[in-house]
VEXVEX-548794 format. One line per 3 residues: number of its first residue (from 1); their letters; for each residue x, y, z of N, C-alpha, C. Coordinates in nm, 4 decimals, padded with zeros to 6 digits. Atoms other than C-alpha are relative to their C-alpha. Layout:
BEGIN
NUM	A	X,Y,Z,X,Y,Z,X,Y,Z; ... .
END
This chain:
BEGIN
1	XXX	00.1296,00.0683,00.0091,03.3985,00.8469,09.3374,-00.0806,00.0526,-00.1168; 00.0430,-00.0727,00.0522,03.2645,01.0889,09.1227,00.0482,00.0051,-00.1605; -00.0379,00.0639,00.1173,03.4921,00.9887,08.8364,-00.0324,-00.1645,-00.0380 .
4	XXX	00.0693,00.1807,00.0067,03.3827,00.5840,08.9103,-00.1376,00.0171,-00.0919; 00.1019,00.0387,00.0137,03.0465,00.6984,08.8419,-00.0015,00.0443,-00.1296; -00.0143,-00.0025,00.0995,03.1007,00.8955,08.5466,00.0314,-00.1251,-00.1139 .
7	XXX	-00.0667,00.1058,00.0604,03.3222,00.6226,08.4040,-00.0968,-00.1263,-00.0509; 00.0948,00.1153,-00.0224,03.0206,00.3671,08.4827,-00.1352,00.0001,-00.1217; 00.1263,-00.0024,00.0866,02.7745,00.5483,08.3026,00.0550,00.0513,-00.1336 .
10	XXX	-00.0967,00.0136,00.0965,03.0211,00.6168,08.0035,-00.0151,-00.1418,-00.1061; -00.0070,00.1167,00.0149,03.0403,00.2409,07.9711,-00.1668,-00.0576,-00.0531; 00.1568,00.0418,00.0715,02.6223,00.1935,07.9547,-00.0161,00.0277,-00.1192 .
13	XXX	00.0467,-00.0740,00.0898,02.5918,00.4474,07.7242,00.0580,-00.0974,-00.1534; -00.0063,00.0996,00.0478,02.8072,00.2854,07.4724,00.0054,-00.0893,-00.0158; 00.1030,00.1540,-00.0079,02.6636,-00.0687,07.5513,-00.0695,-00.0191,-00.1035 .
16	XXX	00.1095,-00.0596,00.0675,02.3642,00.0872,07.4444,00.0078,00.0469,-00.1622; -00.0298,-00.0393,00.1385,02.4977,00.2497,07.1178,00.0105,-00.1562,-00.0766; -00.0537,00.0895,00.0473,02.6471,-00.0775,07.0269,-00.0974,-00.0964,-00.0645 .
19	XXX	00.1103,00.0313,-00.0059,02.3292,-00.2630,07.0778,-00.0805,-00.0060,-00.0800; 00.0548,-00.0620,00.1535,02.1636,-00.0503,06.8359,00.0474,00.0324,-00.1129; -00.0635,00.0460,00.1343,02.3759,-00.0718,06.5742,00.0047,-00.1608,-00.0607 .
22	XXX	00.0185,00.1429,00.0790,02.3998,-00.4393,06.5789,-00.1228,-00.0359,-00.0382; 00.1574,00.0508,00.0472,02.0123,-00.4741,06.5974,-00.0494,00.0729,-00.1723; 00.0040,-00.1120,00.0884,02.0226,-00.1785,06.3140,00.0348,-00.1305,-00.1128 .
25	XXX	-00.0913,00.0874,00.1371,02.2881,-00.4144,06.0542,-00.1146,-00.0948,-00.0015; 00.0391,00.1044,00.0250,02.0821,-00.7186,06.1356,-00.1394,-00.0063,-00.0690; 00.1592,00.0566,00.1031,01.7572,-00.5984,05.9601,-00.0169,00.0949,-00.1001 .
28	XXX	00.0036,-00.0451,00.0949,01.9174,-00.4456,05.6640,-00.0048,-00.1426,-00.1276; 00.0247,00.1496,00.1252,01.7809,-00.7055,05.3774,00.1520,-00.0172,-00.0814; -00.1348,-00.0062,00.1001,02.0891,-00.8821,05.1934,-00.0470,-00.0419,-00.1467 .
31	XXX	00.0732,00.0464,00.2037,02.0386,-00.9400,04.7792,00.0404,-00.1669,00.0124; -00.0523,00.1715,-00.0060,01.9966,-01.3105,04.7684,-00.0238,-00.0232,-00.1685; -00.0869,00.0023,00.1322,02.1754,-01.4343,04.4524,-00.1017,-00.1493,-00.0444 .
34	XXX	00.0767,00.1480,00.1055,01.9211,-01.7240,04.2232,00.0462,-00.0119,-00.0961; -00.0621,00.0473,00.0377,02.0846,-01.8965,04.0812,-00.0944,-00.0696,-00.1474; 00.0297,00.0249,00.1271,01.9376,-01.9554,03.6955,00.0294,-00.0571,-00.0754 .
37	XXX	-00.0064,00.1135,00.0401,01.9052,-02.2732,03.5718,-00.0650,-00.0015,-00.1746; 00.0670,-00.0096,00.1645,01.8254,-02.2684,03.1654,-00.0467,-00.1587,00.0138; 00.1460,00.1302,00.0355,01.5313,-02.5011,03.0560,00.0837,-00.0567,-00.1127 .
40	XXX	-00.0833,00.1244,00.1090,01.6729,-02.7747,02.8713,-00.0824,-00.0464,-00.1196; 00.0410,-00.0025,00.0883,01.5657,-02.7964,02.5275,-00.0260,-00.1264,-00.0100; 00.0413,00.1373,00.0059,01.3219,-03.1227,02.4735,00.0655,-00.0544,-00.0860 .
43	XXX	-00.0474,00.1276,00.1661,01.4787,-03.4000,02.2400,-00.0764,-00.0336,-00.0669; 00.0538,00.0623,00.1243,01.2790,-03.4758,01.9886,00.0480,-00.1195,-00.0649; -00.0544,00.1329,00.0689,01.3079,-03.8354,01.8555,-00.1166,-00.0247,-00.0520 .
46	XXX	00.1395,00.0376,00.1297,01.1338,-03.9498,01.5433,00.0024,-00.1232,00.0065; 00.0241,00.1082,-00.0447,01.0379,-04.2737,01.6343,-00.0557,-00.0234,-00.1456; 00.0699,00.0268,00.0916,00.9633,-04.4491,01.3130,-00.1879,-00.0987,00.0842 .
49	XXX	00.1149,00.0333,-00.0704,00.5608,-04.5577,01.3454,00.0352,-00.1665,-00.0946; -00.0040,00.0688,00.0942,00.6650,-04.8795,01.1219,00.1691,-00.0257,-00.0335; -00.1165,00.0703,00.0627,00.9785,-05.0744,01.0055,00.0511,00.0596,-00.1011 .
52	XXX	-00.0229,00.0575,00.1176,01.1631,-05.0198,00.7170,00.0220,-00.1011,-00.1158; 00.0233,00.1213,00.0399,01.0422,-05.2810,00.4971,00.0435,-00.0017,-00.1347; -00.0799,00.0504,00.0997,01.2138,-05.4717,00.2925,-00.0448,-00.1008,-00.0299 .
55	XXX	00.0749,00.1492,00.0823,01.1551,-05.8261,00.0718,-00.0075,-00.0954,00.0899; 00.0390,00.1484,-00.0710,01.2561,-06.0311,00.4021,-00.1010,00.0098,00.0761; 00.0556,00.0070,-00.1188,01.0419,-05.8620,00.6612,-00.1384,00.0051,-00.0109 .
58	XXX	00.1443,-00.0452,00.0844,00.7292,-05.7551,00.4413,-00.1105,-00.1166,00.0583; 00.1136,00.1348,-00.0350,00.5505,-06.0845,00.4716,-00.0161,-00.0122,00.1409; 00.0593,-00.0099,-00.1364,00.5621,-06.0875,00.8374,-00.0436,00.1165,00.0228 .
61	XXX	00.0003,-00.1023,-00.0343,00.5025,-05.7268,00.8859,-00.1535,-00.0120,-00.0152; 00.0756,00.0467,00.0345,00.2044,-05.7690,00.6716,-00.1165,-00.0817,00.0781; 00.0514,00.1395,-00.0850,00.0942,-06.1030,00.8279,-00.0852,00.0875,00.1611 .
64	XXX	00.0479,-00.0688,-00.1184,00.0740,-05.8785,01.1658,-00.0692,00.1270,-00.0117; 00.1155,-00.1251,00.0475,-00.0510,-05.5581,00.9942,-00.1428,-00.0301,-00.0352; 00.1026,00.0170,00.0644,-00.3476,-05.7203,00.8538,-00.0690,-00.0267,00.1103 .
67	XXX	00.0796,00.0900,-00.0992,-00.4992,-05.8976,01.1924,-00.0620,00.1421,00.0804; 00.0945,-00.0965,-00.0599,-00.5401,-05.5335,01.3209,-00.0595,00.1634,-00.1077; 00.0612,-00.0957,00.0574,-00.6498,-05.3030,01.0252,-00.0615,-00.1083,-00.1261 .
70	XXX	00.1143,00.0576,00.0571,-00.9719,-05.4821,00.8616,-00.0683,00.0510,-00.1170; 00.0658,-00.0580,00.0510,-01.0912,-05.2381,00.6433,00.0419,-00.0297,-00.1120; -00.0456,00.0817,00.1397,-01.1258,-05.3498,00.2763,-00.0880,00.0854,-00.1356 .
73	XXX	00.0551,-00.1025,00.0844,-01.3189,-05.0141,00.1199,00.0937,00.1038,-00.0242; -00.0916,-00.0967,00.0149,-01.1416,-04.7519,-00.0159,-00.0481,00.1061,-00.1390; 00.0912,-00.0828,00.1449,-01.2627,-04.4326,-00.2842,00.1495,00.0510,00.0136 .
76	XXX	-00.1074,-00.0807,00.0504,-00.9853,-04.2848,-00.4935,-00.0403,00.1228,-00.0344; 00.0306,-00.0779,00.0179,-01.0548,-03.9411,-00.5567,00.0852,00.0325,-00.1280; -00.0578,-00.0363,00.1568,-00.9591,-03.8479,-00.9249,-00.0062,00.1557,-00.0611 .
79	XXX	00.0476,-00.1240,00.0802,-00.9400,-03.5365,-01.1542,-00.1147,-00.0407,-00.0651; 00.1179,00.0125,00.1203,-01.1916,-03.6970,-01.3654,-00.1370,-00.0563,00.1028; 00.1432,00.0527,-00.0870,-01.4471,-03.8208,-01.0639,00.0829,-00.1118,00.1032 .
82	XXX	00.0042,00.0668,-00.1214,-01.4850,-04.0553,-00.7624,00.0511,-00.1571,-00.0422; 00.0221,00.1601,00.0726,-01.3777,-04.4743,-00.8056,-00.0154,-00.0702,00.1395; 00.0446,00.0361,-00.0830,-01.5264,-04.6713,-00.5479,00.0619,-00.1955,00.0189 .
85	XXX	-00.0513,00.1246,00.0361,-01.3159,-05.0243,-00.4742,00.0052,-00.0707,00.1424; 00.0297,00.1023,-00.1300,-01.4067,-05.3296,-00.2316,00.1840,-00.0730,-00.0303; -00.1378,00.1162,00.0235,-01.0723,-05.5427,-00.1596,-00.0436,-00.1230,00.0334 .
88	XXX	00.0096,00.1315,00.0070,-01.0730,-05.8764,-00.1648,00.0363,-00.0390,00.1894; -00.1188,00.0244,-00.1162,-00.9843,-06.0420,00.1933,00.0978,-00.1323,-00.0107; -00.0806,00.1131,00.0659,-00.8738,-06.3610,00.0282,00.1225,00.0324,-00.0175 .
91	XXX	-00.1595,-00.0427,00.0465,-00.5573,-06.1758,-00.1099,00.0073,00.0923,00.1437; 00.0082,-00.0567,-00.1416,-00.4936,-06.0607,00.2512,00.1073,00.0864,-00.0033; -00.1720,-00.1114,-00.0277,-00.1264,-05.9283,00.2541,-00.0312,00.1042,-00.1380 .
94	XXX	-00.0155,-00.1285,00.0934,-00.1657,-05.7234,-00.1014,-00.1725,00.1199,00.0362; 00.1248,-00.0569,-00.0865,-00.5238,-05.6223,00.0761,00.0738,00.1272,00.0898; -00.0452,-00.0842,-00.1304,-00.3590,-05.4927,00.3867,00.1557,00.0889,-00.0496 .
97	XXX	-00.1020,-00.0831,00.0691,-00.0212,-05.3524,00.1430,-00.0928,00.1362,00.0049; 00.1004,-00.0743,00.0880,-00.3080,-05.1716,-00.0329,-00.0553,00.1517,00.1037; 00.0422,-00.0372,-00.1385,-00.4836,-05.0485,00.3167,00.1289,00.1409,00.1050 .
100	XXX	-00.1284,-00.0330,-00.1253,-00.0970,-04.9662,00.5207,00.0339,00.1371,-00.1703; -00.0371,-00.1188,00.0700,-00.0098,-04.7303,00.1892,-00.1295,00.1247,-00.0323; 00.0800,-00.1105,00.0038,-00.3461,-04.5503,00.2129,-00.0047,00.0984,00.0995 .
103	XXX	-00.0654,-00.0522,-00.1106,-00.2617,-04.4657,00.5742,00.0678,00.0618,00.0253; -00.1575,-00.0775,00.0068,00.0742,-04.3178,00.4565,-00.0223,00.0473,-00.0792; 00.0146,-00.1075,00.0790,-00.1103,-04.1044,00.2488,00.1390,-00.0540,-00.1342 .
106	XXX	-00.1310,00.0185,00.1201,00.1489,-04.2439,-00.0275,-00.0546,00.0400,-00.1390; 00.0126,-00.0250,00.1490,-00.0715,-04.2625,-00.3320,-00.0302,00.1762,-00.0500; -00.0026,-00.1326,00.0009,-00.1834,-03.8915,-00.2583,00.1212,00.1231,-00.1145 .
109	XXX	-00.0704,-00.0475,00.1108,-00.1182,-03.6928,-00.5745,00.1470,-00.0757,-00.0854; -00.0552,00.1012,00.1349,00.0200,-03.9971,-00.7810,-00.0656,00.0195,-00.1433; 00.0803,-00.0345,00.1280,-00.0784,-04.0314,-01.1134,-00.0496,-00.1380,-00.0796 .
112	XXX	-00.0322,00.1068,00.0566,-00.2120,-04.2664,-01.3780,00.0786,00.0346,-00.1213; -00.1034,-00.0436,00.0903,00.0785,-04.2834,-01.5611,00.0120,-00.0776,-00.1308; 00.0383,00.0905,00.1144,-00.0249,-04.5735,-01.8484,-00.1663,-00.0263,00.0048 .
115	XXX	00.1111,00.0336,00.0755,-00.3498,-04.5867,-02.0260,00.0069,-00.0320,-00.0808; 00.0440,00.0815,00.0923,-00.4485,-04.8265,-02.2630,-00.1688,00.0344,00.0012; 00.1553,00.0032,00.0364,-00.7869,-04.7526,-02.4091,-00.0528,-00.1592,-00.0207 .
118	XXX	00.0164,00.0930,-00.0055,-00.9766,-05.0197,-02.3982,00.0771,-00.1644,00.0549; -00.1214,00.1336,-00.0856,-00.7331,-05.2640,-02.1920,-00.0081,00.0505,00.1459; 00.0383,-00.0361,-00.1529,-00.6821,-05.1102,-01.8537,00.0924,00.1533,00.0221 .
121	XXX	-00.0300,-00.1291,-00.0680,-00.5615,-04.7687,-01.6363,00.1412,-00.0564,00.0762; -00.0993,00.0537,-00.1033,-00.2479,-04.8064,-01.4353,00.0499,00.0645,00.0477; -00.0473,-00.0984,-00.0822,-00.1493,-04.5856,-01.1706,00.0741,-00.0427,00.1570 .
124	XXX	-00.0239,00.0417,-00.1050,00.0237,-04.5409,-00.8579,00.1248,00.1029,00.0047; -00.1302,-00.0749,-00.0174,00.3570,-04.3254,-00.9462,-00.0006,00.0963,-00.1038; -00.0019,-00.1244,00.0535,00.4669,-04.0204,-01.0825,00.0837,00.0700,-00.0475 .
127	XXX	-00.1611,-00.0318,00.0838,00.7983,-03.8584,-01.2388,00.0173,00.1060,00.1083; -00.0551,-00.1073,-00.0732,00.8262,-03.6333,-00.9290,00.0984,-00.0656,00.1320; -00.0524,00.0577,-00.1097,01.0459,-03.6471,-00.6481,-00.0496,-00.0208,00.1399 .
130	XXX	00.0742,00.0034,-00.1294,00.8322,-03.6480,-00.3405,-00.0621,-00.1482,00.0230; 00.0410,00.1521,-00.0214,00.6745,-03.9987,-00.4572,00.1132,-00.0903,00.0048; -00.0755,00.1080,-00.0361,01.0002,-04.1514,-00.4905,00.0966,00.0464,00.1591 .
133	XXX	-00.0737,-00.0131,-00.1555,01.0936,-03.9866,-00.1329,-00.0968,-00.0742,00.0824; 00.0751,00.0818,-00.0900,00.7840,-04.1608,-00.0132,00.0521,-00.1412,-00.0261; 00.0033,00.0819,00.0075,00.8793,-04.4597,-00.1462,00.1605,-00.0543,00.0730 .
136	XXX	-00.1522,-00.0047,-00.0656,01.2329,-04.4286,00.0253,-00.0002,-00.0422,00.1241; 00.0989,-00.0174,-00.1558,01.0695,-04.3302,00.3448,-00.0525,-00.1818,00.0523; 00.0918,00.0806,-00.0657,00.8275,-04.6544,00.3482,00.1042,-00.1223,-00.0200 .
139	XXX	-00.0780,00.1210,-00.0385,01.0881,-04.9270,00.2104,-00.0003,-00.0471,-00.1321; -00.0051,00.1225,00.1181,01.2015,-05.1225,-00.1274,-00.0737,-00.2021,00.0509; 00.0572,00.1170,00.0119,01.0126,-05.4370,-00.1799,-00.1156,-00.0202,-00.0878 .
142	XXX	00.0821,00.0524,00.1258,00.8070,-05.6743,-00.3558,-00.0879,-00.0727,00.0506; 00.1401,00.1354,-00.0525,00.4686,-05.8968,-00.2651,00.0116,-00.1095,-00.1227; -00.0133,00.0646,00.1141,00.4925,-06.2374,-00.4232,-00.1833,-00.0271,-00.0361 .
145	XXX	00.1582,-00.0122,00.0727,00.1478,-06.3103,-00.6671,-00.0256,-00.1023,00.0889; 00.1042,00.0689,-00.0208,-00.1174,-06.4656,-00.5299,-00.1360,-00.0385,-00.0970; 00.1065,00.0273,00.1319,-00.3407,-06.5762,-00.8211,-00.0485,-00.1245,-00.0063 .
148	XXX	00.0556,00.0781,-00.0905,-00.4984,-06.8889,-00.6630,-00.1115,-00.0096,00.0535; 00.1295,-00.0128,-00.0883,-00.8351,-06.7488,-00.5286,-00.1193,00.0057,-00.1009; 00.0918,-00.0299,00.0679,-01.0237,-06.7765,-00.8314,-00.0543,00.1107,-00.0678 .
151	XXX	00.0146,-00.1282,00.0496,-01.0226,-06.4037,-00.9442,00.0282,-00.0257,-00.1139; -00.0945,00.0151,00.1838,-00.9895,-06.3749,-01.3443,-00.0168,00.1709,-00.0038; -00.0238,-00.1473,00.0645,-00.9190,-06.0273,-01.4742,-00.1318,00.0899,-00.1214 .
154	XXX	00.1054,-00.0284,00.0823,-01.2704,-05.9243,-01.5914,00.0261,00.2051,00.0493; 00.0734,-00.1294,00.0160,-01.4091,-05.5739,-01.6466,00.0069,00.0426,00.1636; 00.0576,-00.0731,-00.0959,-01.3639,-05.3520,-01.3293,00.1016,-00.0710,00.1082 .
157	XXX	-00.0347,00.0798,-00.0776,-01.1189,-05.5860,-01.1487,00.1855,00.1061,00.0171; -00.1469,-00.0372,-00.0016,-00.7625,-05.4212,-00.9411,00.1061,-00.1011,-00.0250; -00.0578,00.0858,-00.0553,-00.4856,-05.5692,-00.9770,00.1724,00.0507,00.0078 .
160	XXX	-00.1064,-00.0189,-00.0846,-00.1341,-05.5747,-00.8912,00.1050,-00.0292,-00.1277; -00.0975,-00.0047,00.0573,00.1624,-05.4979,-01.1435,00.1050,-00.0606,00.0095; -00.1106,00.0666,-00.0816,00.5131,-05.6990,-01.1274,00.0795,00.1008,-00.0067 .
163	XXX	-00.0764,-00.0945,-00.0198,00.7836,-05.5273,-01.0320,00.1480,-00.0396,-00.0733; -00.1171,-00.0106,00.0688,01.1433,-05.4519,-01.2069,-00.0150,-00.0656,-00.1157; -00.0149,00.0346,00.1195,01.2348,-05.5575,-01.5497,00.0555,-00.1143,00.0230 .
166	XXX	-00.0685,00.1115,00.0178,01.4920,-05.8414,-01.4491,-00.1364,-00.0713,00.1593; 00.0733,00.0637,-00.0887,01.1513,-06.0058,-01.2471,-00.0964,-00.1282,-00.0672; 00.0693,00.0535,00.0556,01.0982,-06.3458,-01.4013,-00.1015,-00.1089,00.0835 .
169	XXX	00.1566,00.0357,-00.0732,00.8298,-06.4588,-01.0915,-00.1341,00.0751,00.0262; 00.1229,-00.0946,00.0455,00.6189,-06.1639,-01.1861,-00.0339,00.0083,00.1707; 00.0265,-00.0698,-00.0898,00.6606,-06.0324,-00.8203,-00.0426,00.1109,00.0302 .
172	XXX	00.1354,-00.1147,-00.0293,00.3923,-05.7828,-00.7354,00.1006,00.1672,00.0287; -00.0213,-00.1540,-00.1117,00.4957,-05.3961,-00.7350,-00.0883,00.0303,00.0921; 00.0903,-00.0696,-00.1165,00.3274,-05.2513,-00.3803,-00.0332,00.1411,-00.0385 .
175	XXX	00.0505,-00.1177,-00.0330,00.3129,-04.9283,-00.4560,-00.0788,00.0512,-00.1641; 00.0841,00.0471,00.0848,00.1226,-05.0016,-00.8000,-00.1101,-00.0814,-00.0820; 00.1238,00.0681,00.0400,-00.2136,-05.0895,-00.9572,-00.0358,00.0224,-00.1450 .
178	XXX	00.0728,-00.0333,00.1365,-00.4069,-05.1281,-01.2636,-00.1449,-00.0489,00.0168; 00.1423,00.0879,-00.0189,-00.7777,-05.1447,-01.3162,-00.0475,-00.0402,-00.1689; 00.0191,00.0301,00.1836,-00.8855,-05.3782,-01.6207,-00.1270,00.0949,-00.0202 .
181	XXX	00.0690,-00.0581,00.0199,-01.1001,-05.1560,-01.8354,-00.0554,-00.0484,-00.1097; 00.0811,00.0408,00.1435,-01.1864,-05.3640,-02.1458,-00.1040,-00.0903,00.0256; 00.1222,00.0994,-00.0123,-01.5332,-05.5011,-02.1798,00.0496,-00.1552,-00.0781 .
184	XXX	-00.0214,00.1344,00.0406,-01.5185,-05.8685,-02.1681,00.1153,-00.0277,00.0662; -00.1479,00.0359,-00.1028,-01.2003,-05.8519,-01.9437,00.1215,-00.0111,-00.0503; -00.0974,-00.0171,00.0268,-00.8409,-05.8969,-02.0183,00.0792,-00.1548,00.0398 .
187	XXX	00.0130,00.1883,-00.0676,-00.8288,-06.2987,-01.9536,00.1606,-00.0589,-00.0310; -00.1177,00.0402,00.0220,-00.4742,-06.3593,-02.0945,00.0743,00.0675,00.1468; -00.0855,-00.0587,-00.1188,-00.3509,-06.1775,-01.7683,-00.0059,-00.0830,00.1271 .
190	XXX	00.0277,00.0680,-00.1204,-00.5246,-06.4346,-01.5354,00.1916,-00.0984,00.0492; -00.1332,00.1087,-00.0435,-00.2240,-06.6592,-01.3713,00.0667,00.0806,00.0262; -00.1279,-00.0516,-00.0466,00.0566,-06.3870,-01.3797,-00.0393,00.1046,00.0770 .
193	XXX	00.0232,-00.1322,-00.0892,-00.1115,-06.0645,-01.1696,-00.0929,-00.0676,00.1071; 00.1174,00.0168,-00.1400,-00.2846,-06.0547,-00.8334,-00.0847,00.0818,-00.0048; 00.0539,-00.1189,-00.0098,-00.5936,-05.9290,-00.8331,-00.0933,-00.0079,00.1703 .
196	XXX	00.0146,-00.0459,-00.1506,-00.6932,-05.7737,-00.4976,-00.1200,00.0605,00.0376; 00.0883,-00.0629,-00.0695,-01.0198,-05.6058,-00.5566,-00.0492,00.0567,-00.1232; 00.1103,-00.0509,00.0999,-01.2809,-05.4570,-00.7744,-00.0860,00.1152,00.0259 .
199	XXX	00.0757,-00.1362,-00.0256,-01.4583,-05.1409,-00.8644,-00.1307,-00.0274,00.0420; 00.1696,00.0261,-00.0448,-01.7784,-05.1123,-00.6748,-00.1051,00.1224,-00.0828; 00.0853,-00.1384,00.0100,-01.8871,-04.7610,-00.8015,00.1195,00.1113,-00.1033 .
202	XXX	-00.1020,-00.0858,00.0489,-01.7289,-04.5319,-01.0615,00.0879,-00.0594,-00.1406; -00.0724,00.0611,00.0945,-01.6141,-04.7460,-01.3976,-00.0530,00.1142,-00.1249; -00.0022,-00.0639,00.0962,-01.7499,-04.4784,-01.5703,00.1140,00.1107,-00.0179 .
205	XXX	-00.0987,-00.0845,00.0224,-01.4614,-04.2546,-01.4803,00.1236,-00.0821,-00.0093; -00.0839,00.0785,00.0744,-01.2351,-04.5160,-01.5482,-00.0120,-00.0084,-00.1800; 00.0494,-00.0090,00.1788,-01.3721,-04.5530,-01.9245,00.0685,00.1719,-00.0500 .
208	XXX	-00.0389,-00.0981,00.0540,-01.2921,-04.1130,-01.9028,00.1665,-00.0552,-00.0062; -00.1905,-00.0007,-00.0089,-00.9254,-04.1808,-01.8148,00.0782,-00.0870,-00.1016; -00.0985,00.1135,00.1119,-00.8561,-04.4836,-02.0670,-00.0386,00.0930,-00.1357 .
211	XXX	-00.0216,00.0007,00.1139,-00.9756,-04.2735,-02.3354,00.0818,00.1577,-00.0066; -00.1150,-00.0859,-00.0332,-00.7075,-03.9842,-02.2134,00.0496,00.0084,-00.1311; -00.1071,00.0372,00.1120,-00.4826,-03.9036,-02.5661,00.1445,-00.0152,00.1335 .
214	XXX	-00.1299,00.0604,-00.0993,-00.1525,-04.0439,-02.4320,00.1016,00.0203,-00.1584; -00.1325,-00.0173,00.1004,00.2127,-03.9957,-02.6087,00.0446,-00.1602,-00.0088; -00.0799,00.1390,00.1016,00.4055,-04.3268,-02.7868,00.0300,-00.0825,00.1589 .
217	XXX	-00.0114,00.1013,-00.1188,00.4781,-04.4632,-02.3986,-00.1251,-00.0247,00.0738; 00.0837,00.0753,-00.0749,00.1149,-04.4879,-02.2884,00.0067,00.1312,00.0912; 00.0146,-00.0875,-00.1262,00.1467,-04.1283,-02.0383,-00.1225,00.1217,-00.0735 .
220	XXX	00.1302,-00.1101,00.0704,-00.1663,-03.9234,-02.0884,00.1068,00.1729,-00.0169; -00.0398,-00.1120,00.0069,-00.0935,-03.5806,-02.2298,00.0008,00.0975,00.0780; 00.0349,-00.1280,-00.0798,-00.2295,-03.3918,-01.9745,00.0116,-00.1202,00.1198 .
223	XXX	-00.0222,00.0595,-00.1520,-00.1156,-03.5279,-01.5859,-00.1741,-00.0444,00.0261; 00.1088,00.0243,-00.1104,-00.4075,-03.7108,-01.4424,00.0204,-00.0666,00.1433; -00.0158,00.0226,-00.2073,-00.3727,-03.7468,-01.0317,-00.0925,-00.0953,00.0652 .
226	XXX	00.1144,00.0680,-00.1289,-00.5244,-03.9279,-00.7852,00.0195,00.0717,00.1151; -00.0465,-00.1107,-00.0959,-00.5514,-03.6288,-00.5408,-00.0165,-00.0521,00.1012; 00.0221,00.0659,-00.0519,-00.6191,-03.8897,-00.3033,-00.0949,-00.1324,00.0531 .
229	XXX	00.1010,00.1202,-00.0107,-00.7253,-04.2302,-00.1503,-00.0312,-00.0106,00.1746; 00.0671,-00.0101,-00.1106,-00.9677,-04.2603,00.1276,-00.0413,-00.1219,00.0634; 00.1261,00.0904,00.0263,-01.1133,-04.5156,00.3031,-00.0935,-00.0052,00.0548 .
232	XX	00.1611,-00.0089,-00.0687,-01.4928,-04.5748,00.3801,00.0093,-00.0829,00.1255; 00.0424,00.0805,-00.1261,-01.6006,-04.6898,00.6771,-00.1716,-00.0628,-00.0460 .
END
């Protein structure tokens, strides 16, 4: 009997041990494993803000560019002073050309690269490579003339250059201008250029720039810029 009872309480005891070991394991913390997910590097997509425009799409592009940017003031900022120029809205598409490349910062540090004293200024490009990467960037093409609205080519008047050498409809370069500078105007030019707009303020720094010395092609000796074009509100 005396061994039963031993035996009995033998048996509690390690119950008991057992007990407390399992309760023991069960509230030793285990390392929980996170699992590290790398941040996924954003995509970047350069969404053009604009077409690349070309001779077919221009005129519509245009057509729809013009109905929502109105503005028809614009100051060129010069080495030689301020030039202050209203656009026409009559010539609407070389208006709103005029307008969509001030936006794109394009003419920004162009130059005038032909002066004629007494005849006119003509600027817009530059012998570097950054203007013909802008001009890469925005799109080959041509605006056809509009010379129709009664504009003649007087004193103070922009107008619009043709483009390429083999161009016998005297299709408008876009990303070039000239302003007539000879008193009494430049009247043999009426019919073949578009003009788009006139100096309001500033023909006296036109008069400095035409009388620029210039080398045997018409390029002033010393770079003159248009460090940029603004426009007024």
């Amino acid at each position: 009997m005396k061994k039963y009872i031993v035996y009995c309480l033998l048996l509690l005891v390690l119950n008991c041990e057992d007990k407390k070991t399992e309760k023991k394991t069960s509230e030793i913390p285990t390392e929980t494993k996170v699992k590290v997910v790398p941040k996924k590097k954003p995509v970047v997509t350069t969404e053009r803000e604009f077409p690349l425009l070309t001779s077919k799409n221009v005129m519509d592009f245009f057509l729809e560019y013009e109905k929502h940017n109105k503005e028809n003031k614009v100051r060129i900022l010069t080495d030689f002073g301020n030039i202050e120029i209203l656009l026409f809205d009559k010539t609407k598409f070389h208006r709103a050309n005029f307008i969509f490349l001030t936006k794109q910062h394009y003419f920004d540090n162009t130059q005038f690269y032909r002066v004629i004293n007494n005849f006119m200024v003509q600027a817009g490009n530059s012998d570097t490579r950054a203007t013909a990467g802008k001009r890469t960037k925005i799109g080959r093409y041509l605006l056809p003339t509009d010379t129709k609205r009664g504009y003649k080519h007087d004193r103070g008047v922009i107008s619009m250059p043709s483009g390429e050498i083999d161009n016998p409809y005297k299709l408008a370069s876009p990303f070039e201008f000239f302003i007539v500078q000879q008193h009494g105007g430049s009247h043999f030019l009426d019919g073949d250029y578009t003009i788009f707009g006139r100096v309001t303020k500033g023909m006296s720094v036109i008069d400095k720039i035409a009388a620029a010395k210039t080398d045997d092609a018409d390029w002033p000796l010393e770079n003159i810029y248009i460090r940029s074009v603004e426009i007024i509100d």
